[in-house]
Every structure is written in C-alpha cells, then in structure tokens.
N, C-alpha and C positions, 0 to 999 in steps of 0.2 A: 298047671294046664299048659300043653304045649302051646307059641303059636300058629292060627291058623293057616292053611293054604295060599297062595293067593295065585292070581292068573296073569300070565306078561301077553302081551299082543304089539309084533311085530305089523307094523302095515309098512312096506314098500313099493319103491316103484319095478320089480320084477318079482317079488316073492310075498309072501306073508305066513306069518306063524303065528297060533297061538300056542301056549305052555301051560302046564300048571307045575311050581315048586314052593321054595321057601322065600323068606327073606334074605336069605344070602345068596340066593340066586340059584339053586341048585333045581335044575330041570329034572321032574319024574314022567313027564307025559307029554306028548307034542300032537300038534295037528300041523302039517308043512302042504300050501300048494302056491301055485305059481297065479298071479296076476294076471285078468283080464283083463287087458287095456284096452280093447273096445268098450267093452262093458264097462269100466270106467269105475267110479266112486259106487252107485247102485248096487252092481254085481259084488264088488268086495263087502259091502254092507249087508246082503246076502246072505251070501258063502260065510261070513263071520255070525249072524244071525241063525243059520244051521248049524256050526260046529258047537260053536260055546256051548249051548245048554249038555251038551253030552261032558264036558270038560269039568262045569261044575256041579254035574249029577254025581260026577267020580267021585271029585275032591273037595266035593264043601267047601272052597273059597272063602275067605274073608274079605277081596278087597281085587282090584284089577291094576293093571299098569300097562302102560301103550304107549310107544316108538311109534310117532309118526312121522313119513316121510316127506316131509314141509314143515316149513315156518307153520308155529301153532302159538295162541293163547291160554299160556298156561295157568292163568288164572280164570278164565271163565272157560277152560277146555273147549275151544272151539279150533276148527284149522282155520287158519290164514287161506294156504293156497297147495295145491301138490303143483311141482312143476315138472312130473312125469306120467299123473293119473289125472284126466278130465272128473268132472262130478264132485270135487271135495271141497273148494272156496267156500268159506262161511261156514260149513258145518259145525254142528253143535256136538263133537264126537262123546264129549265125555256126558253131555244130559243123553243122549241115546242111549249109548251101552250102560246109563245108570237105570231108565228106563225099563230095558228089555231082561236085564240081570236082578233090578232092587239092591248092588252092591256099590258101595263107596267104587270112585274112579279117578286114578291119576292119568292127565297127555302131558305128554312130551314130544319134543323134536327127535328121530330117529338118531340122531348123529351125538343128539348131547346123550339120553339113553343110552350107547354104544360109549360114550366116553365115559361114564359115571362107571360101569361095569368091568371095563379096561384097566381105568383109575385105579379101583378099589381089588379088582378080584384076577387082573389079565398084567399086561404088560406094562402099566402104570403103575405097579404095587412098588410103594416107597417114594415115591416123585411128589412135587408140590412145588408150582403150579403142574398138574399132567395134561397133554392136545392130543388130541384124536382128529385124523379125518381119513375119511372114508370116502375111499375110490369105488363106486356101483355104476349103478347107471344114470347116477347123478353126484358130486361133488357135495360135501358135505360135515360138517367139525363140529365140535364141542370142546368146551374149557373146565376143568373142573377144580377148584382151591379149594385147600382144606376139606377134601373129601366131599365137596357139592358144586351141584352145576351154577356155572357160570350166566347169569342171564343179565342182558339190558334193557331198555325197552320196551315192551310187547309188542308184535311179534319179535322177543330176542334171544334168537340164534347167533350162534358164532358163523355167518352164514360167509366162509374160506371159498366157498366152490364159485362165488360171485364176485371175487376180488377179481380188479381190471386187471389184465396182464398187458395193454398198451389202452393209450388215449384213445383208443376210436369203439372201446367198448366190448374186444376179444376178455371174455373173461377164463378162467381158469375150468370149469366145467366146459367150455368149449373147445379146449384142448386136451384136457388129462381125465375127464371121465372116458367109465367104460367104453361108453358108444363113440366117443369123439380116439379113442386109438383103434376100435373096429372100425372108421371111418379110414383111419390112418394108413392102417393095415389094407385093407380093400383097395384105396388109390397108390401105396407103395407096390404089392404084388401085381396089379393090371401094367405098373411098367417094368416089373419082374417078373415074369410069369415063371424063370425056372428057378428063380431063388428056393433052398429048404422051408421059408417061410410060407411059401405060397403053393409046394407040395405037399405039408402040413392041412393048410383051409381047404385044400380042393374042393369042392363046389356048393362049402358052407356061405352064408348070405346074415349071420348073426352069428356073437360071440368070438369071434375072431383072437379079440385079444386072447383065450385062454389058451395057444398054441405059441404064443411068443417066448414062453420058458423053453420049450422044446427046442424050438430054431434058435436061443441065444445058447443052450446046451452046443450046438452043430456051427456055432461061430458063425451064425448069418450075418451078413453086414448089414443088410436092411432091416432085421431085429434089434441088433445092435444100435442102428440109427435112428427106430421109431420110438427104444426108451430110451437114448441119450435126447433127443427132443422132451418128450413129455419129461422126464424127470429134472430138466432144469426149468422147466416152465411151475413143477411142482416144486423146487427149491427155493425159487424167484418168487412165488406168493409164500413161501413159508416162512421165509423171509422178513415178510410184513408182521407173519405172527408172532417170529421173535421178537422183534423191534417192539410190536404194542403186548406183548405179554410175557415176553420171557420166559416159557416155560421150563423146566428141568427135562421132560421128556416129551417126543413127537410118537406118537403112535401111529402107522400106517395100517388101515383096514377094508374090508370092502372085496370085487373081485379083483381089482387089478392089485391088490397087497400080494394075492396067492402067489402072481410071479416071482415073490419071494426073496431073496438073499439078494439079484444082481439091482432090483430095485433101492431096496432099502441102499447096498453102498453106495449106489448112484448119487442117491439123493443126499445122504452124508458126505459125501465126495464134493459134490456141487454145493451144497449151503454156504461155506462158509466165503465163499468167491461174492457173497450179497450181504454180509452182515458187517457191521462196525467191528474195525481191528479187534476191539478190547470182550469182545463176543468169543471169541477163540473159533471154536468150532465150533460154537453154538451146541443146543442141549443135545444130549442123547436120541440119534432116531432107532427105533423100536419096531417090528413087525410086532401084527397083533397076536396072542394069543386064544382069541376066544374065537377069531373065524366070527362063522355067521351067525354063532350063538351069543353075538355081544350084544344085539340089542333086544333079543329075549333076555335074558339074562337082570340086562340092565332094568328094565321094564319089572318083573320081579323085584328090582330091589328098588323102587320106585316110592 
C-alpha cells in the first residue's frame, strides 16, 4: 500500500502556501496567496481555515507539516513570536490545525524547513554540515547534519538574521533583508534621481530590491554600491557561521537570492577576507535551487 499524502503549510511574513505531495516533497496541488498584515495572525488563521478542508477532501492526507515564520516550539508546536505578522505570540499552532483537521501535525521554523529541503533534495545535495539562509522580508537560517535539522534550546533556531553586525545592536536583518535594501534603494535613488536604478523603480514605494538585477546588468554604480554593502555585511555574519559550525555548503535563498549570480560571487569574493587563514575560502556558497518552493517542500518532508 502506497504511502499516504500529506499536507506542507508555508506561513510567511509576505506570502503563504499550502500543498499537498509526498514524502519526498514532490508538490501536486497548491493554494498560494499573499499575507495580510493588518489582519495579522487571525486573518491568516482564516484564510488557512478555508482553504485546507478543500486540499484534504482532494487528497486524503495522512499527516501535515508547517514552515513557520518565527522562532517556534517544536515540541509542544506552539510559536514563540512572528517578527513580521502581529497576532501569533504563544500560539498553539500545531493543537489548532490538529483540531480543525483530526490529522497528526509537525511545526517548524520557516528557515530550518527551507534548509532540510535544500539539504536533502535543492542545492545542498551531497554536503554535511549544509546552511541555508534566507533573504525575505525577514533574515533567517537553518543547520542541518546528517540529513536533520539542527536545534538548540527551545525556542532553537539558527536565528543568523539577529546576529549583531556592531556593539550598539545593528543586526543583520536590519541591513540585508528584503525591506532594509528597499530601504537602501529608496534613500540611494532620492539622491540619484537619474541613476538606471531609479528609472527602473519609478514611482514604486515597495519591493524595490527586485530591480537591482536589471540596473547591475546596465553597470549602475549605486546598484553596484547597494550590494557591495549588504553583501559584506552578509559575508561578515556568515562568518560567525563558519567559525561556530563549519559548514561544507552556504545556501543563499529567499527574494533577494533571486538577484542571483552577481550576489552569490559577491558574497564568495568577500567571506574569505573574515575567516581564519586555515579556513581557505571557506565552504561552498550556493544559490538555491528550489526558489520559493523550499519551504513547502520541506514542510512535506517534515
């Protein structure tokens, strides 16, 4: 008897998904919409509360798996905190959705999720130790050895997007996530206003960053200069991750991976300017392969 179906759930802080595939992660059905963030924790609780029962009228489910976007209690599946969605603090996600379904229920942290999947079936296949993190609209990583995620403590995250980048408390999600290079982006072009960068956003007010491939294609020098900043700011905490874990491979994922090839060499280019002589050049960095299908994906194989 074959096994059964099971269901992956994506919660983010700008998107959400649920799937239904296999255990090896292979997606046959999706539900994809974008994040309410006034509505907050509630409305996503919702919107997830109307979709599912059609997902597992289809496919008969066995079992669920969920990417959540925060530090979570993987043993009592509850969230810690979102530090992009109001409403989620304390929740009890995994007795809910075991509630409203009657199916067995794995949580996880969105980031380690995305790294298990990576790991095992994306651009970590053959590596050990393999790191993932992930550039969205929040900073965010996971460790996986020997083919399983890495955890400390509870709430324990490989929580990379809150490593200090100086003593006064600038951490690394306040300079290299999504929003903080749309941040970058917006106060570079107001004092460029003819740069290619800034005829690219024209009188966009979000997302910014996804126009910086375009303008480093057309040799902008303020494109040029907004990921030579973030990318040694992301070198410089990655840094810390070779030092405490050595990995063989870095996976870059998320929106700002999309920018694609000039990042990753960036970031390869710059690491090894932070690590012990005897480090070389430190491990392999890696674009993702699975895009945004990494922490469905992973959630499936959950």
């Amino acid at each position: 008897m074959s096994t059964p179906l099971r269901i992956g759930i994506e919660i983010g802080g700008t998107k959400q998904q649920l799937v239904a595939g296999d255990a090896e992660g292979n997606i046959i059905d999706r539900c994809r919409f974008s994040v309410d963030t006034e509505g907050g924790g509630p409305v996503i609780r919702e919107r997830i509360a109307e979709e599912l029962p059609k997902l597992i009228a289809a496919h008969k489910p066995g079992c669920i798996g969920v990417g959540f976007g925060g530090p979570v209690d993987v043993v009592t599946g509850t969230v810690a905190v979102s530090h992009q969605v109001e409403g989620w603090s304390g929740f009890p996600l995994r007795k809910w959705l075991h509630e409203i379904t009657d199916l067995p229920v794995v949580i996880e942290n969105d980031a380690n999720t995305a790294a298990l999947a990576e790991a095992l079936r994306g651009a970590g296949r053959g590596f050990d130790p393999a790191f993932y993190i992930n550039m969205g609209s929040g900073v965010g990583g996971g460790l996986v050895i020997d083919g399983k995620i890495y955890h400390g403590d509870a709430p324990g995250e490989v929580e990379v997007g809150h490593l200090r980048l100086d003593a006064d408390g600038t951490t690394v999600e306040d300079r290299c996530s999504g929003w903080a290079v749309d941040r970058a982006i917006r106060e570079a072009i107001r004092a460029n206003p003819d740069c290619p960068l800034a005829q690219l956003v024209g009188n966009e007010t979000s997302g910014e960053a996804k126009h910086l491939t375009a303008a480093l294609a057309q040799n902008d020098s303020i494109a040029e200069t907004i990921l030579e900043n973030a990318t040694r700011d992301l070198a410089f905490a990655l840094s810390h991750v070779t030092h405490l874990f050595h990995p063989q491979v870095i996976t870059l994922g998320g929106g700002l991976a999309l920018i694609g090839e000039p990042l990753r060499q960036s970031i390869a280019d710059t690491l090894p300017e932070f690590l012990m002589e005897i480090y070389g050049n430190g491990p392999k960095i890696k674009l993702s392969e699975l895009g945004e299908d990494a922490v469905p994906i992973g959630a499936l194989m959950l």
